[in-house]
N, CA, C and O atoms as a DFTB+ gen file, in Angstrom:
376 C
 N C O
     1  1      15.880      14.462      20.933
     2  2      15.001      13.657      21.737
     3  2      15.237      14.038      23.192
     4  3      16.350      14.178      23.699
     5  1      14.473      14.138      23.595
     6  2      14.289      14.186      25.505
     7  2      13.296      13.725      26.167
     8  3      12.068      13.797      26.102
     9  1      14.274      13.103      26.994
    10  2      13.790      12.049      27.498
    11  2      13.169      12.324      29.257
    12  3      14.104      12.370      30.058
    13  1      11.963      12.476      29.801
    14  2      11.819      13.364      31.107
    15  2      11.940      11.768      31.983
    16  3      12.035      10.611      31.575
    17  1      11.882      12.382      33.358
    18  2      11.823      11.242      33.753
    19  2      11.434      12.250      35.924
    20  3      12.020      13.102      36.592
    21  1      10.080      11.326      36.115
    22  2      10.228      12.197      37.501
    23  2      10.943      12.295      38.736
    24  3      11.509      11.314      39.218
    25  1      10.948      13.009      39.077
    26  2      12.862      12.965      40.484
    27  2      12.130      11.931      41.471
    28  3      10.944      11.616      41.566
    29  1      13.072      11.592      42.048
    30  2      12.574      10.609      42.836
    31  2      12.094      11.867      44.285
    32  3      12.482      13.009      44.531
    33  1      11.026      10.876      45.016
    34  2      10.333      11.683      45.699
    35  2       9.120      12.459      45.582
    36  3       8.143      12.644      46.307
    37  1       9.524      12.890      44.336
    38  2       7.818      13.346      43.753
    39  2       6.698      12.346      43.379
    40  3       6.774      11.349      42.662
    41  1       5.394      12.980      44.197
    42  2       4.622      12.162      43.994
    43  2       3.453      12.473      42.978
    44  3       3.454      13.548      42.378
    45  1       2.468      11.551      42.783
    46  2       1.875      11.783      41.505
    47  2       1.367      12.288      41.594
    48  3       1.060      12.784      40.510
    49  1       0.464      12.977      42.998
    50  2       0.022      14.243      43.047
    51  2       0.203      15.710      42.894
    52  3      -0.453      16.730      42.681
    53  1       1.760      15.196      43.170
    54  2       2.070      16.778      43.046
    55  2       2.258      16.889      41.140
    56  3       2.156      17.888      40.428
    57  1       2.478      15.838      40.856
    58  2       2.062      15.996      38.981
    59  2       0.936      16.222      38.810
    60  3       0.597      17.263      38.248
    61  1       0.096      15.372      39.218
    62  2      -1.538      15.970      38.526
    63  2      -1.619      16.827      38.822
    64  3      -2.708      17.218      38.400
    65  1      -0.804      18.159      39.783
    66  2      -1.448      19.160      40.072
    67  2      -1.040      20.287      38.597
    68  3      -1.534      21.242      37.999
    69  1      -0.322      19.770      38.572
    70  2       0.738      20.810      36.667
    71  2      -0.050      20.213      35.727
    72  3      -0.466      20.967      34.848
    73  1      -0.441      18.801      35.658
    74  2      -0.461      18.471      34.420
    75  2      -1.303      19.501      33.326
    76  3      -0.768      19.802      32.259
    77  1      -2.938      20.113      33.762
    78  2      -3.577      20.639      32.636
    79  2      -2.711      21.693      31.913
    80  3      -2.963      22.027      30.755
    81  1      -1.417      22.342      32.805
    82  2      -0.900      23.628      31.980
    83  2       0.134      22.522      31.343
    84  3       0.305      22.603      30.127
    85  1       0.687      21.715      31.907
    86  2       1.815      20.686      31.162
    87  2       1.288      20.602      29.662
    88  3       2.012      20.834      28.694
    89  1       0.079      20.280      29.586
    90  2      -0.341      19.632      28.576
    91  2      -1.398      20.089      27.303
    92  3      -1.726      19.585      26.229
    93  1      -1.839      21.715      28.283
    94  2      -1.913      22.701      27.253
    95  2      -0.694      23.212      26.529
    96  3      -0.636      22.971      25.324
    97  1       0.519      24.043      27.228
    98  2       1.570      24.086      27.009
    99  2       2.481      23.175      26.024
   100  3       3.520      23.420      25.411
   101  1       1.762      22.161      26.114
   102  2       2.901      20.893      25.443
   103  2       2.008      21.099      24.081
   104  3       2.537      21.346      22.997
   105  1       0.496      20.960      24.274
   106  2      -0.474      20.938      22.489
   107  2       0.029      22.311      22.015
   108  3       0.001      22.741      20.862
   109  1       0.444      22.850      22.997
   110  2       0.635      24.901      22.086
   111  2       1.865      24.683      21.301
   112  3       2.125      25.207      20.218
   113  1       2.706      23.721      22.070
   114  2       4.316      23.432      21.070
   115  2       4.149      22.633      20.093
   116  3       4.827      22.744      19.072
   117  1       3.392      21.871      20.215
   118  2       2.923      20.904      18.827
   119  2       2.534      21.567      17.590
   120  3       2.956      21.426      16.442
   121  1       1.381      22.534      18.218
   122  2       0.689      23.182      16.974
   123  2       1.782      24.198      16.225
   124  3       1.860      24.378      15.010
   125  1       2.604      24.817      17.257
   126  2       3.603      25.326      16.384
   127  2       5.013      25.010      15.987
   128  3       6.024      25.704      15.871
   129  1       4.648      23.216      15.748
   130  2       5.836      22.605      15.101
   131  2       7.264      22.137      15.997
   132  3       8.134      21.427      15.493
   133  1       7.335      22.697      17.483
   134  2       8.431      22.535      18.264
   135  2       8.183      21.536      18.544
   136  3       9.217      20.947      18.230
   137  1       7.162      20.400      19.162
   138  2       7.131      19.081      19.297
   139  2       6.616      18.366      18.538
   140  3       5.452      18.376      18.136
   141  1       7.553      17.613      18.261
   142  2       6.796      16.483      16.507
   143  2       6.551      15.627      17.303
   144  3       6.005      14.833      16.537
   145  1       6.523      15.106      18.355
   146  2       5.965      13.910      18.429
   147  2       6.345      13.925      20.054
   148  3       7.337      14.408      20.601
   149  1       4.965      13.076      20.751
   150  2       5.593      12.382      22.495
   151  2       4.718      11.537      22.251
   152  3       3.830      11.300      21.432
   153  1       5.483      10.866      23.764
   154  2       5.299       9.386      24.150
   155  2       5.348       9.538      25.855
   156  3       6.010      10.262      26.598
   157  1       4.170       8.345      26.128
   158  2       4.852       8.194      27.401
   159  2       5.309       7.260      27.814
   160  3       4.653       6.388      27.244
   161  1       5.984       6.787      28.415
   162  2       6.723       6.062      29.053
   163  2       6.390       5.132      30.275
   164  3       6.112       5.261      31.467
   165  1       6.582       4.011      29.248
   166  2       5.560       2.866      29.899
   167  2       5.586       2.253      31.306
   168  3       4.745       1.547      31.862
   169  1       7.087       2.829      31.849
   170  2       6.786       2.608      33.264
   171  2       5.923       3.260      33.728
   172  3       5.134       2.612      34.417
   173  1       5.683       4.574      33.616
   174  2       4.385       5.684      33.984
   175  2       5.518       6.667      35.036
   176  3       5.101       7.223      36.052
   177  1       7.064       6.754      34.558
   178  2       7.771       7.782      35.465
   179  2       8.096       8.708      34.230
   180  3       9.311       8.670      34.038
   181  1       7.367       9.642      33.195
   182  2       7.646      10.112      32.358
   183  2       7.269      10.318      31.275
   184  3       6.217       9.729      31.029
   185  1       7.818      11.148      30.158
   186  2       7.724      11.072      28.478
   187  2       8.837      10.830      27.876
   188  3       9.969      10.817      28.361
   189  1       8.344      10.542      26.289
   190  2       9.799      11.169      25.307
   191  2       8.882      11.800      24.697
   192  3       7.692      11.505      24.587
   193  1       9.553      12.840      24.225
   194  2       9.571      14.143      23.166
   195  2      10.950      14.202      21.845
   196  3      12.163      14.386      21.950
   197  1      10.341      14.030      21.039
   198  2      10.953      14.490      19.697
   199  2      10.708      16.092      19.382
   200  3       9.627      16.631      19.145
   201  1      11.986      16.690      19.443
   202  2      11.710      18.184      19.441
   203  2      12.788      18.223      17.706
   204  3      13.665      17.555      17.159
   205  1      11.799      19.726      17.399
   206  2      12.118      20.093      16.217
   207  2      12.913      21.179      16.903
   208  3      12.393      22.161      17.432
   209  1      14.524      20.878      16.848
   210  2      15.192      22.305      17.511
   211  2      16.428      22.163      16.818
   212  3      16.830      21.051      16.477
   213  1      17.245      23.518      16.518
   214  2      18.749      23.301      15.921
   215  2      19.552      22.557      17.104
   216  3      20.377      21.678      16.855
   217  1      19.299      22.905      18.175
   218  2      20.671      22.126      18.989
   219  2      19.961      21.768      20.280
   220  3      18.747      21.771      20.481
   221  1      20.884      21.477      21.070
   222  2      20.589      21.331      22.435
   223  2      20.249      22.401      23.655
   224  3      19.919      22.108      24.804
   225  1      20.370      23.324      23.258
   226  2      20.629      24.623      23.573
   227  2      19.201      25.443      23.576
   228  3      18.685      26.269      24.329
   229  1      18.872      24.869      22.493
   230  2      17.321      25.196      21.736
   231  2      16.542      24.438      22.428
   232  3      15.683      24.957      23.142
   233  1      16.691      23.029      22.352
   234  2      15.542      21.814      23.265
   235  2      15.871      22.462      24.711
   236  3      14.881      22.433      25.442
   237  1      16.982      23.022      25.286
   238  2      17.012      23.367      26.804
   239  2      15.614      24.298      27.105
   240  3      14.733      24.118      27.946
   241  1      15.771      25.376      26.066
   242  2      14.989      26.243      26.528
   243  2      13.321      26.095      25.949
   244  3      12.307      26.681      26.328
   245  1      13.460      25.386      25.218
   246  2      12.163      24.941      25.093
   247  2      11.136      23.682      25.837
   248  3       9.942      23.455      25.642
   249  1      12.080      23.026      26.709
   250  2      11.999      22.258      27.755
   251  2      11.557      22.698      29.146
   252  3      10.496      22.347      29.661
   253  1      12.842      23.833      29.948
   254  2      12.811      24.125      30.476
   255  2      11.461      25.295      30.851
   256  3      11.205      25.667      31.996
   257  1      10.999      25.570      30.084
   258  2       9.721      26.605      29.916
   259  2       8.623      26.246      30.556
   260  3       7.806      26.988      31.101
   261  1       8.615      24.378      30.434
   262  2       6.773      23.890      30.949
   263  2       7.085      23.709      32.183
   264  3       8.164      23.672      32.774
   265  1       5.708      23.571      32.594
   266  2       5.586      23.640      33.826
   267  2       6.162      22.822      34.848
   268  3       6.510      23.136      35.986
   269  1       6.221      21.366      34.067
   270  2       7.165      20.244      35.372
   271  2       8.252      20.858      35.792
   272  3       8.607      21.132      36.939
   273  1       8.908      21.113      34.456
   274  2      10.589      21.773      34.677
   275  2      10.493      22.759      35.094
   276  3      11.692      23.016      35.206
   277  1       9.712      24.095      35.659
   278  2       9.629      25.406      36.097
   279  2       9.221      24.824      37.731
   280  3       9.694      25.546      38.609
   281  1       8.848      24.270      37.964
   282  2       8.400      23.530      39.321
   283  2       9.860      22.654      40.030
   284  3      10.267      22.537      41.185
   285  1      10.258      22.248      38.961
   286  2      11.101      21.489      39.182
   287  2      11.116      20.130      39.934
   288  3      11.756      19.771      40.923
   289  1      10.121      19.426      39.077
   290  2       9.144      18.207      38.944
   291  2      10.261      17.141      38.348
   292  3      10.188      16.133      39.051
   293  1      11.068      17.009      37.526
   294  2      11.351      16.278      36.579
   295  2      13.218      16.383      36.397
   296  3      13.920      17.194      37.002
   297  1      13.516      15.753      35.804
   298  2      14.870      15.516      35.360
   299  2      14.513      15.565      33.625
   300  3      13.451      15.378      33.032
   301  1      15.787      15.875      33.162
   302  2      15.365      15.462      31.355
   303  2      16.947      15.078      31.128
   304  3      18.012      15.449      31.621
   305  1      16.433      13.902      29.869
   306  2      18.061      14.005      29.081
   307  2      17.935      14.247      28.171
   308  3      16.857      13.976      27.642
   309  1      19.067      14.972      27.358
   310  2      18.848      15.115      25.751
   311  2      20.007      14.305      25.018
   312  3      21.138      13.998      25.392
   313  1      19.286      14.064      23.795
   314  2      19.955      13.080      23.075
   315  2      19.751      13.726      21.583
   316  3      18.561      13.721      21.268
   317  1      20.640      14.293      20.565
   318  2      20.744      14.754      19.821
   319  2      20.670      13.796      18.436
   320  3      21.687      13.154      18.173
   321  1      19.621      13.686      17.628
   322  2      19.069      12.766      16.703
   323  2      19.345      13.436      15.684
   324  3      19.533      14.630      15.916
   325  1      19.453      13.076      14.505
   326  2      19.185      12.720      12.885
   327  2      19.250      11.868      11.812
   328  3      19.944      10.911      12.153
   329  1      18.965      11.777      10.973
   330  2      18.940      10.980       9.723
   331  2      20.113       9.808      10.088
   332  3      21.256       9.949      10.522
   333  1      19.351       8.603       9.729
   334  2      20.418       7.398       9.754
   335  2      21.470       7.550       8.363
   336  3      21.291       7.516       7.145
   337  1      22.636       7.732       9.253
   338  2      23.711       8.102       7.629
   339  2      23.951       6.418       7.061
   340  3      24.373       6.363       5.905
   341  1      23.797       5.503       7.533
   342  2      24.023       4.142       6.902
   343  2      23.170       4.004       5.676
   344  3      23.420       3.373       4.649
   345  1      22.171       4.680       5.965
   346  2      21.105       4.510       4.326
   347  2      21.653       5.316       3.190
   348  3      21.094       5.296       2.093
   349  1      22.929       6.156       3.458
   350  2      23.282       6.592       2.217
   351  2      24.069       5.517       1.283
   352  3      24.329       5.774       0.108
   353  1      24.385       4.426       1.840
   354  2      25.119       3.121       0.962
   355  2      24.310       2.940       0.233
   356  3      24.769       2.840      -0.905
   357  1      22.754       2.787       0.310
   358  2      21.643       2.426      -0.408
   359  2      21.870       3.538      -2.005
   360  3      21.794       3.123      -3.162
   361  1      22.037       4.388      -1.748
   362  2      22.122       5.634      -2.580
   363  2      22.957       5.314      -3.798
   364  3      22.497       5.520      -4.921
   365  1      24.301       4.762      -3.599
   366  2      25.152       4.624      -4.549
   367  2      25.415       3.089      -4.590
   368  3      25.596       2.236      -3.721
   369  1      25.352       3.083      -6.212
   370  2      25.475       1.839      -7.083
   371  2      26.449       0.816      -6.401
   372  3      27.539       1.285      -6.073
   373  1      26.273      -0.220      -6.195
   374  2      27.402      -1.475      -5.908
   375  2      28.681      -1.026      -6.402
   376  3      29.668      -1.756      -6.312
């Protein structure tokens, strides 16, 4: 998961000026499976992105590629997700 969030100081203009490649760029990662899913972020300073990547390493550079982050528009955090292991109790018998 990564989480963007815009630097302070930037204004929303200077975003709308990225956004159409942001957001071609972002449907081109979708269609080929690297972003399963975004959101934006209801204050309106950001997204989340669910990335399909082996590590963090992988979401860096697949992050770092669009245009906010090549501008250097944005901050991101990453937060490394999978499968809730508590549902494996469900699995085995009482």
């Amino acid at each position: 998961m990564v989480i963007l969030t815009v630097k302070a100081g930037i204004t929303r203009e200077q975003i709308m000026t990225v956004m159409p490649d942001e957001v071609r760029q972002t449907v081109q990662l979708y269609l080929t499976g690297k972003v399963r899913e975004w959101y934006s972020r209801s204050d309106g300073r950001g997204a989340i992105f669910l990335l399909d990547a082996r590590d963090n390493a992988e979401a860096h550079a697949i992050m770092d590629a669009l245009p906010l982050a090549r501008q250097d528009l944005i901050d991101h955090e990453y937060i490394a997700v999978g499968p809730l292991m508590p549902l494996r109790l469900l699995m085995t018998k009482p």
